[in-house]
C-alpha positions as CSV (number, residue, x, y, z in Angstrom):
1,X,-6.7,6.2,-15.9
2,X,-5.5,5.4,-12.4
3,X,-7.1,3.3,-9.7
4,X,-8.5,6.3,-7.1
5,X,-10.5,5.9,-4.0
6,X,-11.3,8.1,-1.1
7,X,-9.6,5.9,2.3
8,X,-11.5,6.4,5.0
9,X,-10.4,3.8,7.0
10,X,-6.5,2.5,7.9
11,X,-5.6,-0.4,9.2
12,X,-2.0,-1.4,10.3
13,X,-0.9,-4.4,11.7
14,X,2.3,-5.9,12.3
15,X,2.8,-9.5,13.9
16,X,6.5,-9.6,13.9
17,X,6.6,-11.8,11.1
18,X,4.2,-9.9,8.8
19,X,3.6,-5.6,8.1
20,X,0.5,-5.1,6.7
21,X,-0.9,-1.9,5.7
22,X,-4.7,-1.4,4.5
23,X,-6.8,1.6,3.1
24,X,-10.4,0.9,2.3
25,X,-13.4,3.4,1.9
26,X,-15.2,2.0,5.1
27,X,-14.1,0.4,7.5
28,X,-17.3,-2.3,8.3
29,X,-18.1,-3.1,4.2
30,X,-15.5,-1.7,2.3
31,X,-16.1,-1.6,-1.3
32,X,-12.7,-0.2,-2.5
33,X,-9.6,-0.9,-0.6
34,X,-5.7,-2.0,-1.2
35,X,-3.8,-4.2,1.3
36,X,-0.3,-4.3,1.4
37,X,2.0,-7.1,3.0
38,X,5.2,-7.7,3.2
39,X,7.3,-10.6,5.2
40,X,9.6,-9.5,8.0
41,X,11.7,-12.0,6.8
42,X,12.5,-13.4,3.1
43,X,13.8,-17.3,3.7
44,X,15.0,-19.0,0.4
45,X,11.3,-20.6,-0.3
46,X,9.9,-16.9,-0.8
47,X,12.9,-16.3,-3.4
48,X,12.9,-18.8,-5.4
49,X,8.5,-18.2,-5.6
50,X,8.9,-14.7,-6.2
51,X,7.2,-14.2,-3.2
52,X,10.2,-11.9,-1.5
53,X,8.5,-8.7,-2.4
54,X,5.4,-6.9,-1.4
55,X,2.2,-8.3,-1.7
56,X,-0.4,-6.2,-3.1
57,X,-3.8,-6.5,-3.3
58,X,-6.9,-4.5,-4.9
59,X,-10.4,-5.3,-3.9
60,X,-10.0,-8.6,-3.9
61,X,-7.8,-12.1,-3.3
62,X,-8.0,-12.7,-6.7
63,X,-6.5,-9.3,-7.3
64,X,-3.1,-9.4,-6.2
65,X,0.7,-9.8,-6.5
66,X,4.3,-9.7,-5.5
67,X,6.4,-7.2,-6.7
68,X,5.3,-4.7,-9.5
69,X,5.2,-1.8,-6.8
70,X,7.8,1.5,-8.9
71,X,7.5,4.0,-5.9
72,X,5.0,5.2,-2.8
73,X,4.9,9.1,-3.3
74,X,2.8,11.0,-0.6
75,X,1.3,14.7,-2.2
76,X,-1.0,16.6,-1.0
77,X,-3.2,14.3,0.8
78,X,-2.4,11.8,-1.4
79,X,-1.1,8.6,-1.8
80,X,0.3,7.6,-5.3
81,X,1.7,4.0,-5.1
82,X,3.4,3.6,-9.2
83,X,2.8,0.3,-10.6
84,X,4.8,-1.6,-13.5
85,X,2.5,-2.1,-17.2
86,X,2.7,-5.5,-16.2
87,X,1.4,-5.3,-13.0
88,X,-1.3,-3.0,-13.9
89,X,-2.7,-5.7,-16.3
90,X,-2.7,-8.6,-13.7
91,X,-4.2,-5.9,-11.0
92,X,-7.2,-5.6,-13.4
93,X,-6.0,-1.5,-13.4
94,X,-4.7,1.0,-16.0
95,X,-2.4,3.6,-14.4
96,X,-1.0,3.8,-10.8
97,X,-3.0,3.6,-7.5
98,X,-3.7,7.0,-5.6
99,X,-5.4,7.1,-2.4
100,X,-7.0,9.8,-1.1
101,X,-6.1,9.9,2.9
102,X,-8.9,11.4,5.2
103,X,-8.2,12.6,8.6
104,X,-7.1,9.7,10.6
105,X,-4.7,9.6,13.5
106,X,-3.2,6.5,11.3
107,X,-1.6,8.3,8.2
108,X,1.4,9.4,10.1
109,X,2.4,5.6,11.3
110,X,0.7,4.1,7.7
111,X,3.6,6.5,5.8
112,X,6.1,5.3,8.2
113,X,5.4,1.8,8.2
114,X,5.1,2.3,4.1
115,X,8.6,3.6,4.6
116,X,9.9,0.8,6.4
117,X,8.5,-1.6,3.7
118,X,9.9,0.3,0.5
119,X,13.6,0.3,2.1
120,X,13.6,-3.4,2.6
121,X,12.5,-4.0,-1.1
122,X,14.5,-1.0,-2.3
123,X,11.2,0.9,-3.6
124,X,11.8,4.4,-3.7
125,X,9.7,6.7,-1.7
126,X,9.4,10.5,-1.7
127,X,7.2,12.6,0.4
128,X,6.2,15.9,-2.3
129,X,4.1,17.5,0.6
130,X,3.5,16.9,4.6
131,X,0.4,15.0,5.0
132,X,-2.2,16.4,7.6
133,X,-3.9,14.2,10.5
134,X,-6.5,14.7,12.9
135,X,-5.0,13.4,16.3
136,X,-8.2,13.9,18.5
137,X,-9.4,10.6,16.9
């Protein structure tokens, strides 16, 4: 069964040297959540660790990884990120992750920056259906 939550916050930040994309349930004490990082920059260290791929994480430190990330697909609201069987079973998960996106004014520039991160760690990514956003926010 895949890893589902309802992401009622986003959270984007980009230092220059590190993207980082987060969806949690709540903003303040988020219960549920999945953090994605990824270095602007691999040097040789990062190779040679395995660490020159994104860095996910679910719920927890103790929860994540480099690498394992099949595809981001966006449908109907809906963000499905496909994991690897191996992945899965370090995650703690069984199936893919899909996050549920509320009405933010932050999916649009979340998708992009998700974008951005797939290209560089060629991690294919397909948009099914438009996403919709609340821009008064």
């Amino acid at each position: 069964m895949d890893y589902q939550f309802v992401a009622n916050f986003i959270s984007i930040d980009d230092s220059g040297s590190v993207s980082i994309v987060g969806f949690s349930d709540d903003e303040l004490d988020p219960k549920q959540f999945v953090i994605l990082q990824q270095a602007c920059e691999y040097d040789e260290q990062d190779k040679k660790m395995g660490m020159d791929k994104i860095l996910i994480e679910i719920n927890s430190q103790i929860k994540s990884q480099y690498g394992g990330i099949l595809f981001f697909s966006v449908a109907n609201d809906r963000l499905i990120i496909g994991i690897d069987a191996d992945s899965q079973n370090l995650l703690g998960i069984d199936g893919n992750i899909v996050i549920a996106l509320e009405e933010n004014s932050k999916i649009s520039e979340a998708i992009a920056k998700l974008k951005v991160m797939a290209n560089k760690d060629s991690i294919k990514f397909k948009v099914i259906t438009a996403i919709t956003e609340n821009k008064s926010e």
